[in-house]
C-alpha positions in Angstrom: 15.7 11.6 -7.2 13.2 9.0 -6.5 10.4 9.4 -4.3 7.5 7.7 -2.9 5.3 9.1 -0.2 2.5 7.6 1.5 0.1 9.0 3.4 -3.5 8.5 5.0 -2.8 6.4 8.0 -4.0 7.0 12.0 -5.7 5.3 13.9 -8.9 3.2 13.9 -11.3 1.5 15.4 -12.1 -2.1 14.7 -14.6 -2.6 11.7 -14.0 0.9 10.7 -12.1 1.8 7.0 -9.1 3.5 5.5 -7.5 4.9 1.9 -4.2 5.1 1.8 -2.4 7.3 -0.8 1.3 6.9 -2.6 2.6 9.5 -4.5 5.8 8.8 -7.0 7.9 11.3 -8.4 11.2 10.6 -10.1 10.2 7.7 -12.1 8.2 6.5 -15.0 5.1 6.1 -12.6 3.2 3.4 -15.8 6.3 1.7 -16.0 6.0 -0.1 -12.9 4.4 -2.6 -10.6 3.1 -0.7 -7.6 2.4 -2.5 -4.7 1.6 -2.1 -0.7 3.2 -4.1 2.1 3.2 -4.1 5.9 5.3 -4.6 8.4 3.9 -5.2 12.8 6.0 -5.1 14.8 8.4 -8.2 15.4 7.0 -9.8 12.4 8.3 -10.0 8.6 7.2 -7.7 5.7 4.1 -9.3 3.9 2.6 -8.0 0.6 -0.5 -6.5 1.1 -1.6 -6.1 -2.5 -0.1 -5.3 -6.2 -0.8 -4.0 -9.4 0.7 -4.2 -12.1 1.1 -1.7 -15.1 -2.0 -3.0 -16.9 -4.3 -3.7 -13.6 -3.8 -7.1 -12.7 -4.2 -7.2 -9.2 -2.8 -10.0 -5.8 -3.8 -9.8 -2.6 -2.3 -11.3 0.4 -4.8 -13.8 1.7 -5.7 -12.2 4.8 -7.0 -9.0 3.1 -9.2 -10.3 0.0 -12.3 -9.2 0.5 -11.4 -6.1 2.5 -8.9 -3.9 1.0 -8.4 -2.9 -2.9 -5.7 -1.3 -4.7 -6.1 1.0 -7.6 -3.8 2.8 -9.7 -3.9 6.2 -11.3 -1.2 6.9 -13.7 -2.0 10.5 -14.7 -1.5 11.4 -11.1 1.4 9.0 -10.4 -0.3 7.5 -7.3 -1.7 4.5 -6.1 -4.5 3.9 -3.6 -5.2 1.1 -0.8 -8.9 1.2 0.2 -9.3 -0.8 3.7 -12.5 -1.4 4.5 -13.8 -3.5 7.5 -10.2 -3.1 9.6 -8.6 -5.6 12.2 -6.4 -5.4 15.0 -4.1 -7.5 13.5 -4.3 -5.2 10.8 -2.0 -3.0 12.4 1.5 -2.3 10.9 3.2 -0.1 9.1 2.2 0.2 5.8 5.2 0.8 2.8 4.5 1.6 -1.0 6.7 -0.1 -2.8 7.8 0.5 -7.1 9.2 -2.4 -9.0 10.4 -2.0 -12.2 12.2 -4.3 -14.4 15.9 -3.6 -13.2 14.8 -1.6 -10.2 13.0 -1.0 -6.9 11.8 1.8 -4.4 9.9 2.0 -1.2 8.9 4.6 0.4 9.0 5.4 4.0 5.8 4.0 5.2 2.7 5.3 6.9 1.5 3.6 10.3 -2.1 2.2 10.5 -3.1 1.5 14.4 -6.4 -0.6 14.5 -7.9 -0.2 18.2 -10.7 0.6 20.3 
């Protein structure tokens, strides 16, 4: 059974930072791509950030310069730093695992940005 669970989200205030956490279980964690999306509300899914199995990293345009992604395999879990937070960085965030003939996400962790 696959798993992938995320946590490290609350609530923030503008300018202030963040580390999310995702945790896999079930799969071949070095194996895949690894990557964090978010979803506001009434608004599409957009990536956030990847990385892939040997550290190349994207970012979505409107966090370069703010958040980074790391991987570490040994402990199957990737991180999101977020430094330097918005309000319209609000959303929920989702981890999400792509391999080569499958895909997971996990349940997702909310991040409220707000004085």
């Amino acid at each position: 059974q696959v798993q992938l669970v995320e946590s490290g989200g609350g609530l923030v205030q503008p300018g202030g930072s963040l580390r999310l956490s995702c945790t896999a279980s079930g799969i071949l964690f070095s194996a895949y791509v690894m990557g964090w999306y978010r979803q506001a509300p009434g608004k599409e899914r957009e990536l956030v950030a990847v990385i892939t199995r040997v550290g190349s990293i994207n970012y979505g345009d409107s966090v370069k310069g703010r958040f980074t992604i790391s991987r570490d395999n040994a402990k199957n879990t990737v991180f999101l730093g977020m430094n330097s937070l918005k309000p319209e960085d609000t959303a929920v965030y989702y981890c999400n695992a792509k391999g080569v003939q499958s895909g997971y996400w996990g349940q997702g962790t909310q991040v409220t940005v707000s004085s």
